[in-house]
C-alpha positions in Angstrom: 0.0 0.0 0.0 1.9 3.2 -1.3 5.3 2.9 0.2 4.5 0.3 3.0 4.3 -3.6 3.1 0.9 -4.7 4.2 3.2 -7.1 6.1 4.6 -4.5 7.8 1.1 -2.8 8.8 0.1 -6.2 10.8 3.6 -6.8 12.4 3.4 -3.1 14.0 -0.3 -2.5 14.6 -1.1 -6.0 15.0 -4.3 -8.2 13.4 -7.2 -7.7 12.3 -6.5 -4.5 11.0 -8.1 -1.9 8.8 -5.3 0.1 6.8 -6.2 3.0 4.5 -4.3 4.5 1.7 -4.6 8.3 1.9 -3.3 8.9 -1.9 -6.0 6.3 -3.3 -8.8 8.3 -1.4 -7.4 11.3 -2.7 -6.8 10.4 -6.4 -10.8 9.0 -6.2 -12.5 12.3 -4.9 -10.4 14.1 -7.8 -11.8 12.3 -9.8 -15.2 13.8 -9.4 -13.7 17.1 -9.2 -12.0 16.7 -12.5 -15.4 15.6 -13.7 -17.2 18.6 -12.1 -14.8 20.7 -13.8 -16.8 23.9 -15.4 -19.7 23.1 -13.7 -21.6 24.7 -9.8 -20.8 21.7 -7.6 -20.8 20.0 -4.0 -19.6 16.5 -3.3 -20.8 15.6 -0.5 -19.2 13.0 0.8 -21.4 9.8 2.2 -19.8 9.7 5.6 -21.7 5.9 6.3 -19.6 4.2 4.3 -16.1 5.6 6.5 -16.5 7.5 9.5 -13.0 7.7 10.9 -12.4 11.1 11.8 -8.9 11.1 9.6 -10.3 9.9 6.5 -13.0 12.9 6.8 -10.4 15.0 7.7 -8.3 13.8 4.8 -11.6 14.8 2.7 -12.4 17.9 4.4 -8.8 19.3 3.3 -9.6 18.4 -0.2 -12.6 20.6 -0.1 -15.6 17.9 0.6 -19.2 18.7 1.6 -20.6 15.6 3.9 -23.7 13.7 3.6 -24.9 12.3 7.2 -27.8 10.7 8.3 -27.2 10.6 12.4 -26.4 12.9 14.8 -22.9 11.2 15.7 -21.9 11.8 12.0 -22.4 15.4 12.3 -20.4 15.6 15.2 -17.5 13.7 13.3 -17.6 15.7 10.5 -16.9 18.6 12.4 -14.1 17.0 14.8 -12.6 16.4 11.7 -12.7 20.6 10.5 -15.9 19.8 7.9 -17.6 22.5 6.8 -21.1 22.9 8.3 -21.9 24.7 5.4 -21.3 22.0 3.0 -23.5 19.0 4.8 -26.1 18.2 3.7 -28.2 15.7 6.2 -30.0 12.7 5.2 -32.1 9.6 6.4 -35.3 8.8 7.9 -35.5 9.4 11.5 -34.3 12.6 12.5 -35.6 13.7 15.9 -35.4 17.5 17.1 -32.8 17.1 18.8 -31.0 16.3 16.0 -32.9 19.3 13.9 -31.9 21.7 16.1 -27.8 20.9 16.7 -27.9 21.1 12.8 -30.1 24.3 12.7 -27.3 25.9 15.2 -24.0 24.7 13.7 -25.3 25.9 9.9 -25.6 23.3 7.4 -26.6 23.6 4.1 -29.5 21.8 3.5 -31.9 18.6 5.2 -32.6 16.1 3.1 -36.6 16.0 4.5 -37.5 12.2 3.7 -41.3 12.5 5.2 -44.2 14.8 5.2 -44.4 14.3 9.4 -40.5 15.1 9.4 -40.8 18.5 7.5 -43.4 19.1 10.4 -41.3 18.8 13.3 -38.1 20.3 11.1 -40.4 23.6 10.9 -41.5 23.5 14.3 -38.1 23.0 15.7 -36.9 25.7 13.7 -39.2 28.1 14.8 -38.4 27.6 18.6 -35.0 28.7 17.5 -36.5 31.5 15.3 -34.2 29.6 12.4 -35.1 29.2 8.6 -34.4 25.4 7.7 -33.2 25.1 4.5 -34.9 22.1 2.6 -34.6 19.7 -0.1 -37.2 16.8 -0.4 -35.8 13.6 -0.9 -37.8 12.4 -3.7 -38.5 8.8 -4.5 -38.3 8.2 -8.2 -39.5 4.1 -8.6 -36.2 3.5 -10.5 -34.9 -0.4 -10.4 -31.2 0.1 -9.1 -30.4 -3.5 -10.0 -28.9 -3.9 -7.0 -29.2 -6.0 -3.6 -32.6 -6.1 -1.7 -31.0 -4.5 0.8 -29.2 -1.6 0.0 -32.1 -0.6 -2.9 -33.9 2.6 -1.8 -35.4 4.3 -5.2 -38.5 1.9 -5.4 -41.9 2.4 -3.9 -41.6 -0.9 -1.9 -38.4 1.0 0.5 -38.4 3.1 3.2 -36.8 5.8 1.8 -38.0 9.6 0.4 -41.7 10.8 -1.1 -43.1 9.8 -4.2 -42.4 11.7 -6.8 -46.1 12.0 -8.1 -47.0 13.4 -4.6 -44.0 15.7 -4.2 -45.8 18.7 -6.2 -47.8 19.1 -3.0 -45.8 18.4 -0.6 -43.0 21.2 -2.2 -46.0 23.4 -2.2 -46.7 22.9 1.8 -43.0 23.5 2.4 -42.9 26.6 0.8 -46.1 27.9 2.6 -44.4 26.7 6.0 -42.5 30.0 7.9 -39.2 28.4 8.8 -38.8 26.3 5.7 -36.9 27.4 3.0 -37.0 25.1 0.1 -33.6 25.2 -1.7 -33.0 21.3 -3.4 -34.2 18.4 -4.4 -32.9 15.4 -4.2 -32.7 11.5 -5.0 -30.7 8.3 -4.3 -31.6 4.7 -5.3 -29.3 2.8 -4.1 -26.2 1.5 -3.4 -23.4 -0.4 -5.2 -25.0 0.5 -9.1 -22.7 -1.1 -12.1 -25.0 0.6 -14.4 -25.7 3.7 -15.4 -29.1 3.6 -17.2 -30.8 3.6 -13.7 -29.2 6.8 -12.7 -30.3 8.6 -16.1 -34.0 7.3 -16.1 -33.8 9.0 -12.3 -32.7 11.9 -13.4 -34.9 12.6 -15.8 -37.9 11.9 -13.8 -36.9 14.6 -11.6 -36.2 16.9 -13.4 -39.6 16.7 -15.2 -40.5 17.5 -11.3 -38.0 20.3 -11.7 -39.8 22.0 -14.1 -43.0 21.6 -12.7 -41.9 23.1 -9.5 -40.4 25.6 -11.4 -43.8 26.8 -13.3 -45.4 26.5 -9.6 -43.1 29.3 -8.9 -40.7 27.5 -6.8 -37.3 27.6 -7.8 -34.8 25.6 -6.6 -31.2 26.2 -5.9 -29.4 22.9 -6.5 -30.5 19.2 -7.6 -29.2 16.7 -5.4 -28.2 13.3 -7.9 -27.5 11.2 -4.4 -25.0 8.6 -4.9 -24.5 5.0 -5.1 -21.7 4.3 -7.7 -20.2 0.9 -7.7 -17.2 -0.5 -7.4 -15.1 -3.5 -8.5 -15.2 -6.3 -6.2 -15.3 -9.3 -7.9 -15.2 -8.9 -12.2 -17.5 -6.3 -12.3 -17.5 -3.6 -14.5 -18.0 -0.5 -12.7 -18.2 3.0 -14.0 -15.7 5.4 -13.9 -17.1 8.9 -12.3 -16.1 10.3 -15.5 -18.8 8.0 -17.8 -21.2 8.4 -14.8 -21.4 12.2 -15.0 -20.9 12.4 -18.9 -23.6 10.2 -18.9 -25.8 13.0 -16.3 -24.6 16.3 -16.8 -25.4 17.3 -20.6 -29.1 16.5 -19.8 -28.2 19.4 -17.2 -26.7 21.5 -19.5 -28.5 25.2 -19.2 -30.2 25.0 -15.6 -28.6 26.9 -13.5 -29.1 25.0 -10.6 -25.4 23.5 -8.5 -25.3 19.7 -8.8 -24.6 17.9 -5.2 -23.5 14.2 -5.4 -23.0 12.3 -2.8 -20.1 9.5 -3.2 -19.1 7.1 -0.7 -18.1 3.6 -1.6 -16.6 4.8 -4.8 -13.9 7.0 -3.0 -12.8 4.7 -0.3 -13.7 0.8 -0.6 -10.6 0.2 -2.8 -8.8 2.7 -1.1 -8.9 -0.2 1.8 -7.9 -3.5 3.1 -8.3 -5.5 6.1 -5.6 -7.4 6.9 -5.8 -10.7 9.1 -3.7 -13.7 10.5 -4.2 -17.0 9.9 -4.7 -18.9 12.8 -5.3 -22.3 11.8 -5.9 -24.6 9.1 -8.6 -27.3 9.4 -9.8 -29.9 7.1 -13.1 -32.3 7.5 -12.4 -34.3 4.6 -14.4 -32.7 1.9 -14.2 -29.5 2.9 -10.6 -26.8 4.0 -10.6 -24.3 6.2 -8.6 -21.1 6.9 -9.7 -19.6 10.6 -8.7 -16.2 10.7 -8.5 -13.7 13.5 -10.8 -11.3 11.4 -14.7 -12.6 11.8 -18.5 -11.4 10.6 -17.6 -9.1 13.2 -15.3 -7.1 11.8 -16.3 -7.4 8.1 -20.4 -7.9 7.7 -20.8 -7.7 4.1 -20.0 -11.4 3.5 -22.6 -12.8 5.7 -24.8 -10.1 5.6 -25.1 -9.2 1.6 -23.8 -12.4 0.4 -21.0 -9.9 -1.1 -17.4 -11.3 -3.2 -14.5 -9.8 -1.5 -11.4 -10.9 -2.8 -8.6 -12.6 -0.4 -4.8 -12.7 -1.5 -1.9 -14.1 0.9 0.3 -11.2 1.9 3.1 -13.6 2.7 5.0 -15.5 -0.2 2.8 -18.8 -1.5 3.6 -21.9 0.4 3.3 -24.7 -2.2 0.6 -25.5 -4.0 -2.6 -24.0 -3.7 -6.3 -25.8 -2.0 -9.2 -24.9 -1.5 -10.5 -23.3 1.8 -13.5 -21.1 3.0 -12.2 -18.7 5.0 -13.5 -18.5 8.6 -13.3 -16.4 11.6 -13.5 -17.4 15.8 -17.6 -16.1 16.1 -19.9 -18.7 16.7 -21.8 -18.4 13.8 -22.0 -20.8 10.7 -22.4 -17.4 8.8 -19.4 -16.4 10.1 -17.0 -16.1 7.0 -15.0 -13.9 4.9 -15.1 -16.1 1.7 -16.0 -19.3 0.6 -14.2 -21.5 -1.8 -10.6 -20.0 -2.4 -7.8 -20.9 -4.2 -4.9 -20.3 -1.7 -1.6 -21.6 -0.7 -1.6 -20.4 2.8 0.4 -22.0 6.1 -0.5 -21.5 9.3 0.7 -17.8 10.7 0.4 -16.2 7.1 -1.6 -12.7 6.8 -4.3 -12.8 4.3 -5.5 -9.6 2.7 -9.3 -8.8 2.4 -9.6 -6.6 -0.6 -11.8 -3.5 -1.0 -12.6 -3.4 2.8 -12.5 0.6 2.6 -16.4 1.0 2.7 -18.9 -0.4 5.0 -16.3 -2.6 7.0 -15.0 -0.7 10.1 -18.4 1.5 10.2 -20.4 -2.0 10.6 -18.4 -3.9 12.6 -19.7 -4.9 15.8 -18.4 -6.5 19.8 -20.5 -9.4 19.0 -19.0 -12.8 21.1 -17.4 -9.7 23.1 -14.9 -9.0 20.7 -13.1 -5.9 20.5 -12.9 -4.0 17.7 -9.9 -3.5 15.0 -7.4 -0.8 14.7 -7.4 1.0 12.0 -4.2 2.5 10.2 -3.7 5.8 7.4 -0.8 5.2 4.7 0.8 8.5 3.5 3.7 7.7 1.2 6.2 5.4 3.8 4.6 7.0 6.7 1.9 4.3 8.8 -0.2 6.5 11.3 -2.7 4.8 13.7 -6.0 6.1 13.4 -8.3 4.4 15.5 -6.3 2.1 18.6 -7.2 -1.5 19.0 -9.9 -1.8 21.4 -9.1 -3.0 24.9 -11.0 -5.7 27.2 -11.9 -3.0 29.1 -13.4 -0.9 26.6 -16.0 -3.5 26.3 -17.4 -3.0 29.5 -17.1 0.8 29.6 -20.4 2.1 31.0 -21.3 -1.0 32.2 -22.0 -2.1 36.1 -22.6 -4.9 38.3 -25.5 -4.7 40.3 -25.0 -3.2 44.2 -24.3 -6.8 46.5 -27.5 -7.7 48.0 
């Protein structure tokens, strides 16, 4: 990883271990920017899918906007020197509380998912004697072609207001004191190797755009979400080039900014996750690697079914067998991958490719495990950013009851 052997990373920060290459996280936000060129922008970047306070840092300095959907995320964006006024806040559940730490710190827009949410946004901002700046999260019925589970642009899912009733709903906003309407905004999902479903999106809203428009409600930006895949396995993933040549010309004229809001594609292959092998089994018809690293640390295997790609760091020991590799939770579903080619001894460290998204951010203390360190690369520099958990931070905040 730049300068640094990934050998190197696990002898001096230990296994499992989440390491980071800032140069790849940079050179993949460019990317958009260099795309953006010409064009009134603001990436926002999808803090989900990394929250470590130095890779938002590391984005901040490059000029990012944030896109967060909790409270805590807010509060990490700006540890990390974000700009209030480039987050934009998503997701379905805000409370007031939540409304009103935004409202005081500044940000640039909420991304209002509900009818009953823009109520209490208004309300909360009118204790405050605030105008909330609004964009409504629109649901366009667009087929991502993606897992169940991270698909949110059809009627079926939780997520935004249907487009056909959003005409009405824009019109309540903009009657409401404290709300200023400024956006609208979509996404439909995550992981997308195709980019047909993000043009027939766009175009459905910005037929909405237009009607808004002759209802007298002008908007300042249009909000195009995120969602852009990546290469795990052999897929064939977009570049953020063909993505936004494919968006912008059916932009060209408005004068409205375009907001994305990237997250896998800047950091999942801008990560690994290393681990140690601890033993090798066999039951006869089936090999097994156990690792160190478990369903804990990395969910997407067991939870989206997803291909993640495992290489030895270590030099190949012979010839190669076949092995799913395991980890110590006491699950069945607890594996990394399943039916891999590797020549592997016992003590090697295996690499778990494009681990830069959705892998520290889920992991969990299930089986009371604590949880990994994680590690930035700059050039031959290695600097710990996040410190193995301790026995004892698994009990913080915890108590035994008084002794009767």
């Amino acid at each position: 990883m730049e300068d640094v052997a990934l050998a190197d990373i696990a002898t001096q920060f230990g296994t499992p271990c989440y390491a980071y290459s800032k140069k790849a996280i940079t050179k993949n936000f460019n990317a958009y920017q260099t795309a953006l060129a010409g064009r009134d922008h603001l990436i926002c970047y999808a803090v989900k899918s990394n929250s470590n306070i130095a890779v938002l840092q590391t984005l901040a300095n490059l000029g990012a906007g944030f896109d967060i959907v909790s409270l805590g995320e807010l509060e990490r964006v700006l540890m990390a020197g974000g700009d209030p006024c480039k987050i934009v806040y998503s997701g379905v559940a805000k409370n007031a509380a939540d409304m009103q730490r935004a409202l005081e710190v500044g940000i640039h827009c909420f991304n209002v998912e509900s009818e009953a949410e823009l109520a209490v946004l208004n309300a909360t901002a009118t204790k405050l004697g605030l105008l909330a700046p609004v964009s409504l999260r629109v649901n366009p019925d667009v087929d991502a072609k993606t897992h169940p589970y991270i698909s949110t642009g059809l009627k079926e899912n939780k997520f935004g207001i249907d487009i056909n009733l959003a005409p009405e709903v824009y019109r309540r906003a903009a009657s409401m004191d404290n709300i200023s309407v400024i956006g609208v905004d979509f996404h439909i999902g995550s992981q997308l190797t195709e980019i047909q479903p993000f043009v027939d999106a766009v175009d459905r809203l910005l037929v909405l755009v237009d009607e808004l428009q002759a209802m007298g409600i002008k908007l300042q930006h249009i909000d195009i979400g995120g969602g852009l895949g990546v290469r795990y396995q052999d897929e064939t993933a977009p570049s953020a080039a063909a993505y936004l040549d494919a968006l912008l010309p059916r932009m060209a004229g408005r004068h409205e900014t375009v907001v994305l809001e990237p997250g896998r594609s800047i950091t999942a292959n801008a990560g690994v996750l290393l681990t140690r092998v601890e033993y090798l089994k066999s039951n006869g018809s089936k090999n097994f690697a156990i690792v160190d690293a478990a369903m804990n640390d990395m969910l997407r295997p067991a939870l989206y079914q997803a291909w993640m790609d495992i290489q030895p760091v270590t030099a190949n020991h012979g010839s190669k067998e076949t092995f799913d590799v395991v980890g110590p939770v006491c699950e069945t579903g607890d594996f990394l991958g399943k039916d891999r080619d590797l020549a592997i001894v016992q003590g090697d460290i295996l690499c778990l490719y494009s681990a830069g998204a959705y892998g520290f951010v889920m992991s969990s203390n299930y089986n009371s495990r604590p949880r990994a360190a994680e590690v930035m690369i700059d050039g031959s520099r290695m600097h710990r950013i996040r410190a193995r958990e301790t026995l004892q931070d698994l009990v913080r905040g915890e108590q035994l009851l008084p002794a009767d």
